[in-house]
Every structure is written in C-alpha cells, then in structure tokens.
C-alpha positions in Angstrom: -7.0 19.5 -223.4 -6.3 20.8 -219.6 -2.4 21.1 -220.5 -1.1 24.4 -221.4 2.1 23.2 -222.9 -0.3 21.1 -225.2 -2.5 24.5 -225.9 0.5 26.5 -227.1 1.7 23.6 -229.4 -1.9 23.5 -230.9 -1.6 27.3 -231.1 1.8 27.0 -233.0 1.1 24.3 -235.3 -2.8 26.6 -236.4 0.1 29.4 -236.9 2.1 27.4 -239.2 -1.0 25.9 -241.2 -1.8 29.2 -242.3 1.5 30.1 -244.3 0.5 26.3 -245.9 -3.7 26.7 -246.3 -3.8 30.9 -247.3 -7.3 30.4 -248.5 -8.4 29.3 -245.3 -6.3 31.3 -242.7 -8.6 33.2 -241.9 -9.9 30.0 -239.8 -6.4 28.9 -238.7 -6.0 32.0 -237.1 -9.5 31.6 -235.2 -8.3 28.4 -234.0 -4.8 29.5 -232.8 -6.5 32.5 -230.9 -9.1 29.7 -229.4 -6.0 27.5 -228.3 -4.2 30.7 -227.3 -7.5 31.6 -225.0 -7.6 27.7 -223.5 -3.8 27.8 -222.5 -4.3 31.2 -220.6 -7.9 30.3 -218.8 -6.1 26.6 -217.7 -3.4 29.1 -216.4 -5.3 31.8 -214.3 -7.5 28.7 -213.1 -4.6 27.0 -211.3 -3.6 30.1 -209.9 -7.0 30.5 -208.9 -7.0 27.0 -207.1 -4.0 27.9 -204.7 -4.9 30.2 -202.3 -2.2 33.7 -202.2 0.1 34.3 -199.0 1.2 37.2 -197.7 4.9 38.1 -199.3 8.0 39.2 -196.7 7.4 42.6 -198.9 3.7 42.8 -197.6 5.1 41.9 -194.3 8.5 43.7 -194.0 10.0 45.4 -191.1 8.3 48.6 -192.2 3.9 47.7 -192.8 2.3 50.3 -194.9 0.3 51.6 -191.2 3.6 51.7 -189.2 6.1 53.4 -191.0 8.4 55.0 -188.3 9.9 57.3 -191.1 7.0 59.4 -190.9 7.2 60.0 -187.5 8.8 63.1 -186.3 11.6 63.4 -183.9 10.7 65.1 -180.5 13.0 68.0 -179.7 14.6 67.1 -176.3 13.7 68.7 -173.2 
C-alpha cells in the first residue's frame, strides 16, 4: 500500500483489534508499528522526490554573510 492515508487506517484498525484479540496483542501492536513505519517512509520518500528551494527567509533582505547590523558606523571626519 503506497498511500499513507491507507497506512494510518491499517494502523488504527491493528490498534482497535487489540482491545478485541488481548491474547494476541502483542502481534496487533507489531503490525500497527509496521503500518505506522510504511505511512512515515511513503512520506519522507515523497519529500525526498521534490527537490527543496531556497525560502524568502534563506534569502531575505539581510543573508547570514551580509548582515549590515554588524557593521560599525564610521565616526565622521
């Protein structure tokens, strides 16, 4: 399954079996974590697949090597 919406559902519904199934919950709870693990990989991947620009914050009037605030004022004269 390559949806996450469909990865957190299976997640829920391993969740609710173990209130129903307690001698096995043990393995419900394995399986939720596994669905849990599958939503957040299918995620990060297609974050991974679109490559990042630069931000206006990463670019604003003021870049990290040109901050004129450190600069000193030159007495006149």
């Amino acid at each position: 399954m390559a949806d996450p919406a469909g990865c957190r559902d299976m997640e829920v519904l391993c969740r609710r079996r173990v209130t129903v199934d307690r001698e096995h919950s043990w393995k419900w709870l394995g399986e939720a974590e596994r669905w849990k693990d599958l939503a957040h990989c299918e995620i990060s991947s297609r974050f991974r697949a679109m490559p990042m620009k630069r931000g206006p914050i990463a670019m604003g009037p003021n870049p990290i090597g040109d901050d004129l605030r450190d600069r000193k004022k030159k007495p006149a004269g």
